[in-house]
BAFI-3210 file (N, C-alpha, C; in Angstrom, 3 decimals, decimal comma, padded with zeros to 6 digits):
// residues 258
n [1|2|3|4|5|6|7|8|9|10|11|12|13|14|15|16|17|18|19|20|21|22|23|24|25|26|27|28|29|30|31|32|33|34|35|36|37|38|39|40|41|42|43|44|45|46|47|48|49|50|51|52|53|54|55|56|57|58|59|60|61|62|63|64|65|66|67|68|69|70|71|72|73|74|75|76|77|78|79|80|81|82|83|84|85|86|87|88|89|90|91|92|93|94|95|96|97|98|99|100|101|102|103|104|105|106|107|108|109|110|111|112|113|114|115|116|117|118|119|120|121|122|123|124|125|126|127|128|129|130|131|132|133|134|135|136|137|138|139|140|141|142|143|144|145|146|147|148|149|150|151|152|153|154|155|156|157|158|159|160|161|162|163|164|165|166|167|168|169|170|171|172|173|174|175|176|177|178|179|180|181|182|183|184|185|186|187|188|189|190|191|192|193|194|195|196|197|198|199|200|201|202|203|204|205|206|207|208|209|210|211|212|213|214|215|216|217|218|219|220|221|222|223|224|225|226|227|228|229|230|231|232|233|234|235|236|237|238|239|240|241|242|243|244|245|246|247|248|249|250|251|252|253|254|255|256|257|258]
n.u [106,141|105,396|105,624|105,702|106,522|109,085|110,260|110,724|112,552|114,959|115,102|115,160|117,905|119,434|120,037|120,851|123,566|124,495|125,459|127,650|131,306|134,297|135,457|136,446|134,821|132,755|131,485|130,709|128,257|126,658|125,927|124,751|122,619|121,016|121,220|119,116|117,378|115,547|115,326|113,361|111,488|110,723|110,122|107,797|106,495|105,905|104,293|102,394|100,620|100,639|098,739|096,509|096,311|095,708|095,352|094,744|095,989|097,806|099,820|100,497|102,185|104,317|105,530|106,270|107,986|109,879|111,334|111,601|113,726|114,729|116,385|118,846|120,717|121,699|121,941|124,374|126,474|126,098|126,524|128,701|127,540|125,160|123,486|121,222|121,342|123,440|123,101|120,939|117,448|116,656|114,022|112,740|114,607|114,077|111,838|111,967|113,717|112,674|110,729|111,947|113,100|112,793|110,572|109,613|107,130|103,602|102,400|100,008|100,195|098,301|099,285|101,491|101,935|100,493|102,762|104,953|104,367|104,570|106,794|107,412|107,084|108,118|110,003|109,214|109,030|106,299|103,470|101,014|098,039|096,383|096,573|095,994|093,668|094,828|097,329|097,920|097,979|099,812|101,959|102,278|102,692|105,268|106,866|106,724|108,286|110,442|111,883|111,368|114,396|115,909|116,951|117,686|120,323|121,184|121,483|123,780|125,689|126,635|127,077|129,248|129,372|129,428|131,221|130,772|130,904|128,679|126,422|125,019|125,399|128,181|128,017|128,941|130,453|129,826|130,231|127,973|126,646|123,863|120,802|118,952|116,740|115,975|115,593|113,115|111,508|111,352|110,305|107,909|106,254|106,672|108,314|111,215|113,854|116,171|118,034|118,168|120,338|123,502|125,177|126,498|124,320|122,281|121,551|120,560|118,833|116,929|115,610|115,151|112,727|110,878|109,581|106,523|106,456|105,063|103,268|101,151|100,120|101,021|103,606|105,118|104,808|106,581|109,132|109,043|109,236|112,159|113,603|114,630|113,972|115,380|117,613|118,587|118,626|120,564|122,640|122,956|123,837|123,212|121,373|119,277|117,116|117,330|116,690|114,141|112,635|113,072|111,395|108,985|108,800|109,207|105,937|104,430|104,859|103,892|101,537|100,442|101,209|100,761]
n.v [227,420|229,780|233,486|234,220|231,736|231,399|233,613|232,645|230,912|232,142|233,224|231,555|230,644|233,324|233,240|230,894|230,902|232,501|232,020|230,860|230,305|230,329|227,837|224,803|222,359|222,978|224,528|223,222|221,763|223,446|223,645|221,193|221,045|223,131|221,566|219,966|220,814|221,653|219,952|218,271|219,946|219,426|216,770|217,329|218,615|216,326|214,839|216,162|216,535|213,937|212,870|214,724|217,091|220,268|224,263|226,869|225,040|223,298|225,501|226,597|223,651|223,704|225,955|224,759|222,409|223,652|225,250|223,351|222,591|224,722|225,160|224,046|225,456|227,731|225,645|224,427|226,673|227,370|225,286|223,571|221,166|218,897|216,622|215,936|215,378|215,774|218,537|220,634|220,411|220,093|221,011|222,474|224,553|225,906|226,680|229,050|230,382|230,945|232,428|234,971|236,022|238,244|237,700|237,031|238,873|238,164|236,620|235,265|235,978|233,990|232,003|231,363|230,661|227,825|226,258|227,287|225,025|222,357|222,275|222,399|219,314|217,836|216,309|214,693|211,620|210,315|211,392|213,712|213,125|215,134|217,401|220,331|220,690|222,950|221,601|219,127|217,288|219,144|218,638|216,053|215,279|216,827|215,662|212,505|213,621|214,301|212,263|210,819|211,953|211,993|209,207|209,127|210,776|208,786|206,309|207,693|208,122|205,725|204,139|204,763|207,837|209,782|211,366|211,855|211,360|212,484|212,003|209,787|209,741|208,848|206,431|203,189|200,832|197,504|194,881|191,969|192,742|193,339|194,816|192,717|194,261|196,755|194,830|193,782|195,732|196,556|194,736|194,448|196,270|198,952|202,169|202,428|202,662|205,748|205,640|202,650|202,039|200,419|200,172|200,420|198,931|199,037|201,256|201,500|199,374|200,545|202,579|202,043|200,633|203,311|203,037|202,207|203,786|206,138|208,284|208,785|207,242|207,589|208,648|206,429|205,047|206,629|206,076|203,735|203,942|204,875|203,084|203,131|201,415|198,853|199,396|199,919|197,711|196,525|197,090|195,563|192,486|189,381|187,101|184,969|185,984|188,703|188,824|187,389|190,125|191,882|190,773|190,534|193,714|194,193|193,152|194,839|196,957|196,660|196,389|199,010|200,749|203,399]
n.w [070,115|072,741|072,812|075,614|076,789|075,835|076,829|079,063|078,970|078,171|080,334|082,850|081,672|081,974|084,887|085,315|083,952|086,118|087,703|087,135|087,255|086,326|087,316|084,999|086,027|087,792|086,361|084,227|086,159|086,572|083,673|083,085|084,574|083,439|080,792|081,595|082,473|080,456|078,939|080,490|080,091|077,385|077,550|079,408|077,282|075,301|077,373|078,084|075,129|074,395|076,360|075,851|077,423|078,107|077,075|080,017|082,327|081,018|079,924|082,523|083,199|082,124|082,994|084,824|084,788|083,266|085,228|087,598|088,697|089,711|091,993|092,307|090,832|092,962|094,870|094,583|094,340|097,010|098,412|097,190|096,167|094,450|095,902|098,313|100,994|101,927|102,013|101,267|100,663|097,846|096,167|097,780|097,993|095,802|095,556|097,593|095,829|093,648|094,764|095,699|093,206|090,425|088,675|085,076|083,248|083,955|084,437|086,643|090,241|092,110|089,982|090,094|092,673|092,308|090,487|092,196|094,063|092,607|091,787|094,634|095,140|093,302|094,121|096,485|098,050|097,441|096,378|097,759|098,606|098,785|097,486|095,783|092,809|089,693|090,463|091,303|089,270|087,489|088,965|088,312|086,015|085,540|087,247|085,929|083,157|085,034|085,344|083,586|081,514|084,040|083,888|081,833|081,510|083,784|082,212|080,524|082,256|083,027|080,926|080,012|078,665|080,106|082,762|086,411|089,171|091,135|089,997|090,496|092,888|094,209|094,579|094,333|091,589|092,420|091,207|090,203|092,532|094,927|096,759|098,588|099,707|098,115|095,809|096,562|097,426|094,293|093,023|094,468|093,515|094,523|095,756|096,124|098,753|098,924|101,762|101,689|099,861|098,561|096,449|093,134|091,890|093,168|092,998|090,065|090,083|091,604|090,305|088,204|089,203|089,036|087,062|087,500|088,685|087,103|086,390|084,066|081,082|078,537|079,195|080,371|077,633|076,120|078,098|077,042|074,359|073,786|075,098|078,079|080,117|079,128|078,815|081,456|083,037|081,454|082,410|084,810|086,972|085,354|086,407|088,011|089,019|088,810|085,936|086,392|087,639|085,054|083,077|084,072|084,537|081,630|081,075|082,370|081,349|078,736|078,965|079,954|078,757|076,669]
ca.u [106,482|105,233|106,661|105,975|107,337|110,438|110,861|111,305|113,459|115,875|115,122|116,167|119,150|120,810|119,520|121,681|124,661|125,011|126,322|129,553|132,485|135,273|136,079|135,277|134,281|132,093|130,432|129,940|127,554|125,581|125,409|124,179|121,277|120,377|120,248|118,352|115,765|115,158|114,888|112,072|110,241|110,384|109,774|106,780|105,382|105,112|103,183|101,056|100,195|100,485|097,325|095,696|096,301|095,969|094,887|096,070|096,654|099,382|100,294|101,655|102,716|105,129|106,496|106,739|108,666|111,115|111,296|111,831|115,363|115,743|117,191|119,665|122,023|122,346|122,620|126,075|126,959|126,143|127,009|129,261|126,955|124,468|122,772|120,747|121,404|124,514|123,306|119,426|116,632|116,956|112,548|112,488|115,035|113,858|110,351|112,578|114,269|111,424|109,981|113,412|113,137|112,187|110,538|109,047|105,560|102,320|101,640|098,998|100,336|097,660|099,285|102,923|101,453|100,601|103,900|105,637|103,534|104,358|108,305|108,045|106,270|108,348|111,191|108,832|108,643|104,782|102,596|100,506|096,277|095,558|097,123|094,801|093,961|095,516|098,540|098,175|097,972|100,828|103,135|102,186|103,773|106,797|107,700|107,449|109,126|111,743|111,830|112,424|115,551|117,270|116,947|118,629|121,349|121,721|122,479|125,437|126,501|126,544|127,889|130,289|129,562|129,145|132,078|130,920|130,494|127,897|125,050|124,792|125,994|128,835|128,003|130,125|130,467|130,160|130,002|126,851|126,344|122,750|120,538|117,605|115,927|115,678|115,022|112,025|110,537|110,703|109,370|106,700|106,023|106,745|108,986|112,426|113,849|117,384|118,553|118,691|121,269|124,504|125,999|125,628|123,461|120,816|120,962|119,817|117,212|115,917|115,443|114,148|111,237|110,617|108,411|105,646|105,640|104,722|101,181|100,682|100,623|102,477|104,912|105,640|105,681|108,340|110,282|109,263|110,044|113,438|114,375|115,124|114,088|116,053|119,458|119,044|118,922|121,814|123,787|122,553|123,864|122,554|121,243|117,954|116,147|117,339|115,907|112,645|112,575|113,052|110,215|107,779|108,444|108,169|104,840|103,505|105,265|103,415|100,036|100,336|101,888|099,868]
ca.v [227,933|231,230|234,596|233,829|230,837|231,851|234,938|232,238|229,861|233,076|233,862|230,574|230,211|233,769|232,898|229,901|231,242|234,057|230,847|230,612|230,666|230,075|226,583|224,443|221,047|223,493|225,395|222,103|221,204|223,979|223,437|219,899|221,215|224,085|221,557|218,911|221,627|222,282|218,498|218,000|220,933|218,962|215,665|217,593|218,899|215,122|213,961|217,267|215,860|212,227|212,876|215,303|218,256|222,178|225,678|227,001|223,897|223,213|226,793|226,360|222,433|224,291|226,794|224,324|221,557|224,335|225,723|222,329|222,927|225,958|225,424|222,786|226,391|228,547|224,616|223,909|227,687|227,557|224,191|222,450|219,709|218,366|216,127|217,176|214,913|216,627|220,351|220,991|220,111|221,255|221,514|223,641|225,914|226,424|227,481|229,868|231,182|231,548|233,820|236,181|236,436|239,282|236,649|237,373|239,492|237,632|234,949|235,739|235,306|232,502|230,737|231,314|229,550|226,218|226,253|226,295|223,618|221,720|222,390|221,528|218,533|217,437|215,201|213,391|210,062|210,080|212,590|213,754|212,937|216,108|218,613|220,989|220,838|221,599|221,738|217,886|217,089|219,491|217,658|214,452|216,028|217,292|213,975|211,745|214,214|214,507|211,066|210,199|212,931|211,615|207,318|208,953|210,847|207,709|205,568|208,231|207,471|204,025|203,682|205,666|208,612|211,228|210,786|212,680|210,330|212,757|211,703|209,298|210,202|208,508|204,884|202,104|199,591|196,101|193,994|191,036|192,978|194,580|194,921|192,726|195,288|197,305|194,316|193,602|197,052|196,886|193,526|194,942|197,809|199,742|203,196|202,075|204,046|206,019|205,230|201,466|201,803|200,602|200,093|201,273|198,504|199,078|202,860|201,265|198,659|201,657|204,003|200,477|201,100|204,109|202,913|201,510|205,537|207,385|209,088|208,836|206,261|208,025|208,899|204,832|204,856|207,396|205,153|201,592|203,959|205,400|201,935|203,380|200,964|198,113|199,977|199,977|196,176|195,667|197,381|194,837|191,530|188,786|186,054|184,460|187,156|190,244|188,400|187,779|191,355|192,611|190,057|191,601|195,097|194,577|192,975|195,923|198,336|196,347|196,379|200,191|202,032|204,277]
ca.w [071,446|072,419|073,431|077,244|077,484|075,549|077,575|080,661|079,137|078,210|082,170|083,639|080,987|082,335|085,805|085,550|083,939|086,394|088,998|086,520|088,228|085,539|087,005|084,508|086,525|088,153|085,067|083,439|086,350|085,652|082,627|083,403|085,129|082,784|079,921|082,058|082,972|079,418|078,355|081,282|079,420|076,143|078,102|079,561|076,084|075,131|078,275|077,851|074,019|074,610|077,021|075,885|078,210|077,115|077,545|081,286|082,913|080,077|080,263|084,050|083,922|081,182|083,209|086,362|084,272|083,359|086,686|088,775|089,477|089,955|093,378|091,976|091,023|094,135|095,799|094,264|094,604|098,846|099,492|096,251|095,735|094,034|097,356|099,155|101,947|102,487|101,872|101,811|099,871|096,495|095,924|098,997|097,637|094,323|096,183|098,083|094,794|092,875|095,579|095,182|091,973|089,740|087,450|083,649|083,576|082,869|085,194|087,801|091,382|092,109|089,229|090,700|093,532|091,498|089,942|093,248|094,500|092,169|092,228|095,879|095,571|092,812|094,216|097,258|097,594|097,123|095,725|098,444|098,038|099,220|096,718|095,027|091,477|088,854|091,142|091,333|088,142|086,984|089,694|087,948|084,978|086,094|087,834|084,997|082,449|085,598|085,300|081,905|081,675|085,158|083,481|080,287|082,043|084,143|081,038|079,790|083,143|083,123|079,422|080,088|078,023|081,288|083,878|086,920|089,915|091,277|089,496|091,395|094,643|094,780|094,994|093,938|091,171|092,907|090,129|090,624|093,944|095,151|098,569|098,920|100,108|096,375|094,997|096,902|096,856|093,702|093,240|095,256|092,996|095,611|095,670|096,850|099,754|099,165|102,540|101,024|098,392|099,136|095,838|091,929|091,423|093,867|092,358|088,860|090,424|092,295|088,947|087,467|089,158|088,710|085,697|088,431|089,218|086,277|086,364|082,520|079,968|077,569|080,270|080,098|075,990|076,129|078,317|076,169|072,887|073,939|075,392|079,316|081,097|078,860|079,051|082,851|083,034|080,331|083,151|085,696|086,781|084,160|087,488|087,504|090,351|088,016|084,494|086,519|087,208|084,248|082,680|084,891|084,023|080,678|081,105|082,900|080,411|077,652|079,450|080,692|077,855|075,488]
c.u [106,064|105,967|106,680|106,551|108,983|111,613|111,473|112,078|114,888|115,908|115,942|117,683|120,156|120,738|121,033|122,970|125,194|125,927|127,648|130,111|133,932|135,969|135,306|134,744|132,919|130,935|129,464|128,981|126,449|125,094|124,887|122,424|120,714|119,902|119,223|116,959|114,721|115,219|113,862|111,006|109,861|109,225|107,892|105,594|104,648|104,185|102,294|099,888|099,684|098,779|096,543|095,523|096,488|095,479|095,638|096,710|098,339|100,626|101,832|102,405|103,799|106,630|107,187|107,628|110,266|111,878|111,722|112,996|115,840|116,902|118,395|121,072|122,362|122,743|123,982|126,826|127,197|126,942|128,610|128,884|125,755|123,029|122,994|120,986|122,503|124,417|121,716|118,604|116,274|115,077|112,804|113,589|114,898|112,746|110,705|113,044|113,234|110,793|110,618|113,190|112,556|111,726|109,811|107,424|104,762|101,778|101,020|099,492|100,000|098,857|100,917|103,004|101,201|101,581|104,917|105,318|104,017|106,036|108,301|107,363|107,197|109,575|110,569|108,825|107,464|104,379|101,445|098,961|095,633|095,551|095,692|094,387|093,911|096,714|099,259|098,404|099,467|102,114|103,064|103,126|105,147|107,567|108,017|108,302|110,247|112,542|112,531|113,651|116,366|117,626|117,846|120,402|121,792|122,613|123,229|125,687|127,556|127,231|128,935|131,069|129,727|130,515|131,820|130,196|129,267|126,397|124,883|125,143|127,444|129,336|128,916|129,694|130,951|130,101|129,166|126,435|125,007|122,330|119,115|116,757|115,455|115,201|113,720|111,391|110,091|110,112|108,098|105,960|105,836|107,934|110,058|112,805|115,981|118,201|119,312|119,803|122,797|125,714|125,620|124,843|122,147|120,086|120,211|118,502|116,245|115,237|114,564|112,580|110,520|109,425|106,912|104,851|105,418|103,263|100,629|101,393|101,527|103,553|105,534|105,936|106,421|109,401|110,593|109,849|111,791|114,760|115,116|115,099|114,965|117,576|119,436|119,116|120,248|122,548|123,721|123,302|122,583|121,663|119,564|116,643|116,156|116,245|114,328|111,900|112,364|111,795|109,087|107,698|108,059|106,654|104,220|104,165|104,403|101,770|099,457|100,766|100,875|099,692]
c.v [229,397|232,022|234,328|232,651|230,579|232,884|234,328|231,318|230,736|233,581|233,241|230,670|231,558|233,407|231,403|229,956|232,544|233,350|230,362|230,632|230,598|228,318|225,765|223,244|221,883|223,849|223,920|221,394|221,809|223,553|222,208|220,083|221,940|222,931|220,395|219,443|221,682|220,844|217,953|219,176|220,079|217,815|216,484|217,870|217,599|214,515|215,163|217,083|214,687|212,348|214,021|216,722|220,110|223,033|225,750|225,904|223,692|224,467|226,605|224,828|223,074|225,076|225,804|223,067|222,586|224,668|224,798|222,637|223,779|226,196|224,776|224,369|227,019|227,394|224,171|224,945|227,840|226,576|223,158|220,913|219,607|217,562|216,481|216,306|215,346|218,114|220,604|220,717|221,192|221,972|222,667|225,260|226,956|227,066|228,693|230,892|232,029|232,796|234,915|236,478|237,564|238,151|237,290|237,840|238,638|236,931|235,381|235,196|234,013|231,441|229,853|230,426|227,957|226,073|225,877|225,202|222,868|221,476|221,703|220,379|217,440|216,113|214,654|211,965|209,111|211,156|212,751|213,671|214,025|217,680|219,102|220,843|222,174|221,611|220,347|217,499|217,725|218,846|216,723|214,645|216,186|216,560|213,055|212,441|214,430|213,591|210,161|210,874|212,252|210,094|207,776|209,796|209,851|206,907|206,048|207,401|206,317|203,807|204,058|207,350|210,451|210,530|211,949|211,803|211,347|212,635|210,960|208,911|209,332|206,784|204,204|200,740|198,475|195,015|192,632|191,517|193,812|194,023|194,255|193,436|196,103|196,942|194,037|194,597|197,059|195,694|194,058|195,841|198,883|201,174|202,505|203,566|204,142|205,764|203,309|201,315|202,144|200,513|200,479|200,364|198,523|200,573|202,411|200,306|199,883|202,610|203,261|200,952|201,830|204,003|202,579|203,544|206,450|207,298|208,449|207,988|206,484|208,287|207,209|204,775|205,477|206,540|203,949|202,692|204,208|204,497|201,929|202,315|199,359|198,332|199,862|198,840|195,588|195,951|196,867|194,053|190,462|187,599|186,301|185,468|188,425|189,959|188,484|189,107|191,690|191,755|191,010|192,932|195,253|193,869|193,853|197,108|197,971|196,316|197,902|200,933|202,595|203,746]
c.w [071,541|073,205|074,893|077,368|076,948|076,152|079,149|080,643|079,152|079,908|083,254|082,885|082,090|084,097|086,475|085,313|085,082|087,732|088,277|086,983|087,133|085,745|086,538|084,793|086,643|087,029|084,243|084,388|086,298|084,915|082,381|083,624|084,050|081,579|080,432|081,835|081,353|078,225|078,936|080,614|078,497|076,736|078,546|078,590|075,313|075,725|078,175|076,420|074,472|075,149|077,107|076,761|077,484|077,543|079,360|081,234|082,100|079,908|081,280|084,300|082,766|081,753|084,451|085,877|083,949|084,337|087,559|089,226|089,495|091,157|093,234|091,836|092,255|095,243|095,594|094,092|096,151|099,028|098,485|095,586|095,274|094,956|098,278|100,672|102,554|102,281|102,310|100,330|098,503|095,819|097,021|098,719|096,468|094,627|096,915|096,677|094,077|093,453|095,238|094,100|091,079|088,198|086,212|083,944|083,385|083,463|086,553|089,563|092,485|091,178|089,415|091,886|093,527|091,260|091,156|093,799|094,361|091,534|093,816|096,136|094,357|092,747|095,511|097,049|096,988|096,858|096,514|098,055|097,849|098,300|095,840|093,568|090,656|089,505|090,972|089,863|087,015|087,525|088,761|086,720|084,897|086,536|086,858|083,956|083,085|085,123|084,213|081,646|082,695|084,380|082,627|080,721|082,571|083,728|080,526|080,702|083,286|081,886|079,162|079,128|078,845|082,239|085,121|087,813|090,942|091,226|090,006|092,721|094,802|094,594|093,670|093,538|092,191|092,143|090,889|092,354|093,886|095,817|098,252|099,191|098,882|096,046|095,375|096,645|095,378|092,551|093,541|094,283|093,723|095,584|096,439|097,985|099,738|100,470|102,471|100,593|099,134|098,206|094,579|091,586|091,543|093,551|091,162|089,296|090,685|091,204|088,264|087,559|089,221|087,605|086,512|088,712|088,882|086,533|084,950|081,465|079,156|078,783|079,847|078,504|076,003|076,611|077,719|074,657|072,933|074,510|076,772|079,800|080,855|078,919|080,390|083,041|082,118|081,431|084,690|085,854|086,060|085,071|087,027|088,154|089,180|086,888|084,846|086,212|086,114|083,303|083,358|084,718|082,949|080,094|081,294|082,096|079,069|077,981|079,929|079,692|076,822|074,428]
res [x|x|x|x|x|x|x|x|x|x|x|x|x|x|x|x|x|x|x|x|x|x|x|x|x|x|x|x|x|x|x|x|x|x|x|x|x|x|x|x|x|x|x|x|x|x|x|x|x|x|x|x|x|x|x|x|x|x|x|x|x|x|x|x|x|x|x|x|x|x|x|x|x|x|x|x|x|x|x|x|x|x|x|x|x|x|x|x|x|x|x|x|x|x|x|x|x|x|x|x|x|x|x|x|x|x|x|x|x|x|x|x|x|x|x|x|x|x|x|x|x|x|x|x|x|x|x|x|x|x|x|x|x|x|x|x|x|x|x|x|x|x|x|x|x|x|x|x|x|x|x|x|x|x|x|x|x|x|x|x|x|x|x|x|x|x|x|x|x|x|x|x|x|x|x|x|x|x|x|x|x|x|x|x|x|x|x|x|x|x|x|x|x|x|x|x|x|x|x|x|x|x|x|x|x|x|x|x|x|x|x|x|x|x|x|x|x|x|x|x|x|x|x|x|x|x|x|x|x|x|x|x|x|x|x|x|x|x|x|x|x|x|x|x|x|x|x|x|x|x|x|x|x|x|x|x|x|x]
***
């Protein structure tokens, strides 16, 4: 790791503690995010290996994997929450923050420019055609390393090793319950649409397929080595529609992975 990119993980860390408050539900969601941010770095240094990526380019998909959430602290300092559907879009504020910021010397204003990019581009539903390179390319990054990090928080969730009904907004065990609609999308291989989801099952179908929407092969072996996308099905109903499912993914996890 070198001195610059140490000097910005010490940047975000006090950056993030300076949103403390003493209560500790609160602190501990910080501290949720801070170490998320800093497990999507790792996550990123593998898909930067895995395929081969280096010199700048790797440089800035480095700092912009660290960086993704930055907006995630001053959003549960303004508003108390986590979603953004009830406060404001947490990319758009981290592109805002970043600007504020008195950030670490070294990085060429152009390159501060990619970086946000690629923060606010990082929680769409699609990855726009038009993005510049390497802007595009560092998004692609940053999404699946988001990616793999949110599936593995998921499964505390779900196993019951995290108790903080936040993470996933809210929604509610229905036991053998979920929305046609999920399941088709992601049947389809299609991006499911959060407005869908009406219960915690259709939150795990929806994450399911998430594997359909990594950029990078290794991005997928990370998830077939670490076993994501099989823990999200254990916490499925066991019926003959789900089993298909999950057949079919890991066909295309065994035909797509690195």
């Amino acid at each position: 790791m070198s001195m610059t990119l140490a000097s910005h993980i010490d940047f975000l860390t006090a950056f993030a503690e300076r949103h403390f408050t003493g209560d500790p539900s609160r602190d501990d969601m910080i501290r949720l995010k801070l170490e998320h941010s800093l497990r999507v770095l790792d996550n990123g240094e593998r898909i930067l290996d895995g395929e081969g990526i280096d010199g700048h380019t790797a440089t800035l998909a480095r700092l912009a994997t660290l960086y993704h959430d930055t907006g995630r602290f001053p959003q549960l300092a303004i508003y108390g929450t986590f979603k953004d559907q009830d406060s404001v879009n947490h990319a758009r504020l981290g592109v805002l923050t970043l600007r504020s910021l008195d950030l670490p010397c070294g990085i060429a204003p152009d390159d501060w420019r990619t970086i946000r990019l690629a923060v606010a581009q990082h929680n769409v539903k699609t990855i726009r055609d038009s993005l510049p390179e390497p802007a595009g390319l560092i998004t692609k990054v940053v999404r699946d390393a988001d990616k793999l990090d949110i599936l593995k928080v998921m499964i505390e969730f779900f196993s019951g090793e995290l108790n903080d009904p936040t993470i996933t907004h809210g929604f509610k065990e229905i036991p053998g319950q979920y929305s046609d609609r999920i399941y088709d999308a992601v049947m389809a291989e299609e991006p499911g649409d959060y407005r869908d989801i009406k219960c915690a099952n259709d939150f795990k179908l929806l994450i399911a397929g998430w594997i359909y929407d990594f950029n990078f092969a290794s991005a997928i072996s990370i998830a077939s080595r670490r076993g994501l996308i099989e823990r999200i099905f254990s916490f499925l109903p066991k019926d003959k529609k789900i089993q298909y499912l999950e057949e079919k993914i890991n066909k295309f996890i065994h035909y797509n992975a690195a």
